[in-house]
C-alpha positions in Angstrom: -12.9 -25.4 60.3 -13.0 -21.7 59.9 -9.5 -21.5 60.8 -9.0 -24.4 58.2 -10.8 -22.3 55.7 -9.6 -19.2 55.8 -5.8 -20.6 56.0 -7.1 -22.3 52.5 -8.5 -19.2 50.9 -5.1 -17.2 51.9 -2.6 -19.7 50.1 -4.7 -19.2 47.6 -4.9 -15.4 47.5 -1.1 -15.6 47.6 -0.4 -18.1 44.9 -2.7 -16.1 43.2 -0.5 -12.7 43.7 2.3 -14.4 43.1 1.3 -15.9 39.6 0.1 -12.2 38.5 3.5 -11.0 39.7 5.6 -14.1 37.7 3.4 -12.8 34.7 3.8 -9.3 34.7 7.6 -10.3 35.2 7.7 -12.2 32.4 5.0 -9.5 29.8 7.3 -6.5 30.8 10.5 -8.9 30.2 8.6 -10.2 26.8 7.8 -6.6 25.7 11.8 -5.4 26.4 13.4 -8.2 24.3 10.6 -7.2 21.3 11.6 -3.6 21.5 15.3 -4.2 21.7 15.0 -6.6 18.9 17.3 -5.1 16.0 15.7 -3.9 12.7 16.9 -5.1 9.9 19.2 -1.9 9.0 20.7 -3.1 12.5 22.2 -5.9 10.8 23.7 -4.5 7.8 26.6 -2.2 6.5 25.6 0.3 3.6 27.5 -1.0 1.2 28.6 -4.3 1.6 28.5 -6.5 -0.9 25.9 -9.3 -1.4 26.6 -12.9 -1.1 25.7 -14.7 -3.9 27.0 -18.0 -2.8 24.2 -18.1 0.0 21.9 -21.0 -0.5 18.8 -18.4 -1.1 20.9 -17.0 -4.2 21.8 -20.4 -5.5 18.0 -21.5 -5.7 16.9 -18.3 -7.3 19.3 -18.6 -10.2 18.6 -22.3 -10.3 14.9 -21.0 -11.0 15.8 -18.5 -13.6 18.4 -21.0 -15.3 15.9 -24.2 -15.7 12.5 -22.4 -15.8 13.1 -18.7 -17.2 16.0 -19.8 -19.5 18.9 -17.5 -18.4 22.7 -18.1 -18.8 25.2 -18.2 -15.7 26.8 -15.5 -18.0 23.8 -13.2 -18.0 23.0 -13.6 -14.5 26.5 -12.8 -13.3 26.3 -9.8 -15.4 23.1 -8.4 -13.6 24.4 -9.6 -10.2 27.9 -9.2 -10.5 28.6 -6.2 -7.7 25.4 -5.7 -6.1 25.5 -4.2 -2.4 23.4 -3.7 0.2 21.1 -0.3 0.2 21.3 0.5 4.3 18.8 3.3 3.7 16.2 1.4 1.9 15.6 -0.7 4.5 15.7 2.1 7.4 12.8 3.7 5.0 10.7 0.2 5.1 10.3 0.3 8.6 8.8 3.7 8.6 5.9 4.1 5.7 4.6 7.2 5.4 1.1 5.1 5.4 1.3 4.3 9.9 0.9 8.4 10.4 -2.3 9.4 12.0 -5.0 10.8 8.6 -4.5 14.3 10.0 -0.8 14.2 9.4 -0.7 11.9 6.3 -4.0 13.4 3.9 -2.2 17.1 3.9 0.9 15.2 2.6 -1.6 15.0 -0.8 -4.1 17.3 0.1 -2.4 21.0 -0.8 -2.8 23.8 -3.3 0.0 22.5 -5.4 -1.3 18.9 -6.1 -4.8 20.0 -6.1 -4.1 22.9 -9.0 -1.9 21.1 -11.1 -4.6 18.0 -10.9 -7.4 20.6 -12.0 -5.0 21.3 -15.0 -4.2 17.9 -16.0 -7.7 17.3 -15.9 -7.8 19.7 -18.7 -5.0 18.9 -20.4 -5.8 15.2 -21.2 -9.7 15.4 -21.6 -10.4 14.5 -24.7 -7.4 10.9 -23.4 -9.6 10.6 -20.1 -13.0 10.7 -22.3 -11.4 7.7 -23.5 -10.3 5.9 -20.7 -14.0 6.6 -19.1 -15.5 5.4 -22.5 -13.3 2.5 -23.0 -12.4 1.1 -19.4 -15.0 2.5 -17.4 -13.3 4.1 -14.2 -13.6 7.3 -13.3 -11.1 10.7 -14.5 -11.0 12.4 -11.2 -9.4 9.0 -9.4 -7.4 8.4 -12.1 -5.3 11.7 -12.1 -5.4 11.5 -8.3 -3.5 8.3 -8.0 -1.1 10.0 -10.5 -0.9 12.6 -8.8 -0.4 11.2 -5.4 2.5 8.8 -7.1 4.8 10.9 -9.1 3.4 14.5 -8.5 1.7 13.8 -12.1 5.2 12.4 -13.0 7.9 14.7 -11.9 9.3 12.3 -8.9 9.3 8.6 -10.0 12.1 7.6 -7.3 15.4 7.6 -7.2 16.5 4.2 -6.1 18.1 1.6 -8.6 15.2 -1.3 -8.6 17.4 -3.6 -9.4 19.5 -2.8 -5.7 16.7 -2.2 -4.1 15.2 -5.8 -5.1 18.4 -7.5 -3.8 18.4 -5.3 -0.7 15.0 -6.3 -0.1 15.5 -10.0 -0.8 19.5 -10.5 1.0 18.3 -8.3 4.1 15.1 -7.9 5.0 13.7 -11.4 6.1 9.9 -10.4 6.9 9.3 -9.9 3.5 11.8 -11.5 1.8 10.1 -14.0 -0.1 7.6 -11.3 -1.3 10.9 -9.2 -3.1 11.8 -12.7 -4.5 9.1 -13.5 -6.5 9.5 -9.3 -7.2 13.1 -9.6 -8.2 12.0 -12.6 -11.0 9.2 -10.4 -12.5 11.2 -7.3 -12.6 14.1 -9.2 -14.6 11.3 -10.8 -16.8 9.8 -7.5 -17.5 12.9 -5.8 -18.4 13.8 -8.8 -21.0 10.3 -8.8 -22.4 10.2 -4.8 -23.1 14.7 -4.7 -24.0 15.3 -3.0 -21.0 18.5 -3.0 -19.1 17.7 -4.2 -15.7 20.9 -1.8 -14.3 19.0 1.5 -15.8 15.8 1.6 -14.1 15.1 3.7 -10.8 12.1 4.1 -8.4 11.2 4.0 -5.2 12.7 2.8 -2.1 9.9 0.1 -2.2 11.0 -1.2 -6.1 7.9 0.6 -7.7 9.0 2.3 -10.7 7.5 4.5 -13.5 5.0 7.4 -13.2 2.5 4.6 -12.3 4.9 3.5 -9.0 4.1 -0.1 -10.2 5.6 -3.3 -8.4 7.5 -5.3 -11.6 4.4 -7.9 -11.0 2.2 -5.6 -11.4 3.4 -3.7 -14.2 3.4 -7.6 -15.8 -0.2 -7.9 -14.8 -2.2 -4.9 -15.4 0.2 -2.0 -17.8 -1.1 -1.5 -21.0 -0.2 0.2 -24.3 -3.1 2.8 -25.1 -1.0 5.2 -27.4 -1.2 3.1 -30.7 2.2 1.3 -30.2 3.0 -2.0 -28.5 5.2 -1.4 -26.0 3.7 -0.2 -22.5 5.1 2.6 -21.1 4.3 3.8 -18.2 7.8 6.3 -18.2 6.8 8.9 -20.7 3.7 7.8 -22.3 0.7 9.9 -20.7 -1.5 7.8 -22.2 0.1 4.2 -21.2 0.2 6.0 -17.8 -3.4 6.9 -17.2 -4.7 3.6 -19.1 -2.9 1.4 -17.0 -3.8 3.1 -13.5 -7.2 3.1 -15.2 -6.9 -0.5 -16.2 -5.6 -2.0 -12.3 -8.7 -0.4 -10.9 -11.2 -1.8 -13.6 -9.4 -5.2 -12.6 -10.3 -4.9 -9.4 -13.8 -3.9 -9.6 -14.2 -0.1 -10.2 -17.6 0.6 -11.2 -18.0 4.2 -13.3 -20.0 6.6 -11.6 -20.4 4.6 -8.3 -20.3 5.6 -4.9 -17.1 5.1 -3.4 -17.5 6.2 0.8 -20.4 7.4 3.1 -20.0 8.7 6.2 -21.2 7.0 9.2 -20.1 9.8 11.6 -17.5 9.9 14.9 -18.5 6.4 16.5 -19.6 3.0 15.3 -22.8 1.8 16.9 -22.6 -2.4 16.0 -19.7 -4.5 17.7 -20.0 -6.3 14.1 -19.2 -2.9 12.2 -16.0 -2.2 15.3 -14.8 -5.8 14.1 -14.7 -5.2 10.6 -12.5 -2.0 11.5 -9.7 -4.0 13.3 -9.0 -5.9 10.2 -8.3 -3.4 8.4 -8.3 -2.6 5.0 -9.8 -6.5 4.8 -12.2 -5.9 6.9 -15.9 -6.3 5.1 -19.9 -6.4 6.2 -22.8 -6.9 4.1 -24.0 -3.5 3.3 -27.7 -4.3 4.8 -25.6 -4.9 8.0 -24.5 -1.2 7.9 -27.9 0.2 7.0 -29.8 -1.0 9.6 -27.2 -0.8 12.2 -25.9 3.0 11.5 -26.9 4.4 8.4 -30.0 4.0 6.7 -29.5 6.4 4.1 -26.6 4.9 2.2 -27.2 4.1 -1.0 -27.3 0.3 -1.9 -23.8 -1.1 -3.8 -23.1 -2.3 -7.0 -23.6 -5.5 -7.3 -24.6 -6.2 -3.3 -21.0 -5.4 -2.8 -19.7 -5.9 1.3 -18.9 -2.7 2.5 -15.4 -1.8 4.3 -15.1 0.2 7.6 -12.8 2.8 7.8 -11.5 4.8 10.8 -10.0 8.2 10.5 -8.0 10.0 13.0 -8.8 13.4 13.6 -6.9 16.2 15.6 -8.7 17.0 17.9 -8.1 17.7 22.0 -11.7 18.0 23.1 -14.0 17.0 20.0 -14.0 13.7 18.7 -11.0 11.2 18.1 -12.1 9.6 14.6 -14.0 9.6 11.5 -15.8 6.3 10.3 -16.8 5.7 6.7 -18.1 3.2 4.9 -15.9 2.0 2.0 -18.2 1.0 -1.4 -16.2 -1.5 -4.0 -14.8 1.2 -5.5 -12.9 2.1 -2.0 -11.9 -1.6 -2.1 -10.8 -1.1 -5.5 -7.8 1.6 -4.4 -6.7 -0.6 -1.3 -5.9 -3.2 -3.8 -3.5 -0.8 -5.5 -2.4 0.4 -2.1 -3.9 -2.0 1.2 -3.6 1.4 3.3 -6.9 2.8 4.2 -5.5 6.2 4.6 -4.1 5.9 1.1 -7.2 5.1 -0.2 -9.5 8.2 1.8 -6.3 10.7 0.5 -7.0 9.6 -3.2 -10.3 9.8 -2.8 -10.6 13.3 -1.4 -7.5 14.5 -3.5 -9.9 13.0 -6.9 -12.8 15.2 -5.3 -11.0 18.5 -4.6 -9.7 18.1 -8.2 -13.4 17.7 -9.3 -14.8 20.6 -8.0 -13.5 23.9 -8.7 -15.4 26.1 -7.0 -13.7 24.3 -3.9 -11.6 25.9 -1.5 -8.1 24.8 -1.0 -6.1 25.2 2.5 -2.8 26.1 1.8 
């Protein structure tokens, strides 16, 4: 019986071996094909010219013939001759937004954007009084996200939205439904406001303006705050600032309300680590994070769930990350931008704009 036994145990061992070895096989075989997989740029000339006999094209202008009320004569006019943007979608697949905090904040984070935020804090007081007074969110955020956008309007993109949307939509299948229901508001938005949907430029993403807004966006949340109707978020500093002002308030800014904390280099609760892997939709009550690693924070508006934020630092020796704790009002910018790292650069752009007496790095 030993003999028996020990006969047993070693088939075992082996088909053991051998189905960690037909895994492995098959995990290193898995992972080749997924990095081999062509891009989307892969597939695509620059240039060539977009079918718009494709089934996909032939339900979109069924939609905007029956439901939005277009001609086949208009539509052939805006689509007539449209070709595929090769770079756009190279630039999709590598956001600035996947680089490690300590290479992405100084992107934002310099003497030029801080100094020329100090002076349009100046410049536009007695506007941002107003926006404070009459929307309720905060100056300093408000000509951050500017700033971050345009450079306070000097570089709104130079892509034409309308390619770019079509690029998006033809050839770049992850997200191609998303640019659809883009393409529609950005056509609806330029008939609504007598715009020419061939004349508008932005970024390689389809935002446009000095707000960077996405055309549904712009449809949802830009507003006219310089006496006229028409919302401009092109040349009208104070349809600009409003409108940033008026997405936030939309999405829960509080005035005057904490916005991080710090919770220092590790996380201490599993539950805390969890809401970190999610990401920027990642939440936990705010007791949770009290009692588990900060007992100082200060409670959140309205018993708002906190977000847990990670932060890479440079560092060989020290530590490896910063953790914070992101209030509603941190919620609030990851709405505008789901990056977390977006968010943290706004919010410590906003507070080296806010204090003077701060130093800036070069």
């Amino acid at each position: 019986m030993p003999g028996y036994a020990d006969m047993t145990h070693r088939i075992r061992t082996n088909r053991l071996i051998f189905s960690l070895f037909v895994f492995s096989i098959l995990s290193l075989f898995m992972a080749v094909r997924l990095s081999a997989a062509p891009k989307a740029a892969d597939l695509v000339n620059d240039g060539q010219a977009i079918d718009l006999e494709q089934e996909k094209y032939r339900l979109l202008f069924r939609e905007l013939i029956s439901t939005h009320r277009y001609t086949t004569a208009q539509l052939q006019d805006i689509f007539g001759g449209l070709t595929i943007n090769k770079r756009i979608l190279e630039l999709m697949d590598t956001p600035w937004e996947a680089k490690p905090y300590y290479l992405y904040a100084p992107l934002f984070l310099n003497r030029e954007r801080i100094e020329t935020g100090r002076r349009m804090l100046g410049e536009h007081r007695a506007l941002l009084d107003r926006i404070e007074n009459e929307i309720g969110v905060d100056r300093e955020i408000v000509i951050a996200i500017w700033g971050i956008e345009t450079r306070y309007g000097a570089i709104q993109g130079s892509y034409n939205v309308l390619r770019t949307l079509n690029t998006l939509f033809d050839a770049y299948p992850r997200r191609s439904e998303f640019f659809r229901k883009e393409l529609v508001h950005f056509l609806l938005l330029c008939r609504e406001n007598a715009i020419d949907p061939g004349s508008v430029n932005g970024s390689y993403a389809g935002a446009f303006g000095q707000t960077q807004f996405i055309p549904s966006s712009f449809r949802a949340y830009a507003v006219s705050f310089d006496g006229d109707a028409r919302r401009d978020v092109w040349n009208s500093v104070p349809d600009i600032l409003a409108s940033i002002a008026h997405y936030l308030k939309k999405h829960h800014w509080t005035l005057d309300a904490p916005i991080y904390w710090e919770l220092g280099n590790e996380l201490q609760d599993r539950q805390l680590a969890a809401a970190y892997r999610k990401g920027w939709r990642g939440r936990v009550p705010w007791q949770k994070v009290r009692d588990a690693q900060a007992p100082d924070i200060p409670p959140s508006p309205g018993k708002g769930e906190l977000s847990i934020v990670g932060l890479e630092l440079r560092s060989d020796a020290g530590p490896k990350m910063r953790y914070i704790a992101g209030f509603p009002n941190f919620q609030a910018i990851t709405h505008w931008n789901h990056s977390n790292r977006y968010a943290m650069a706004a919010v410590e752009l906003a507070e080296a704009i806010a204090n003077p007496a701060a130093e800036i790095n070069p």
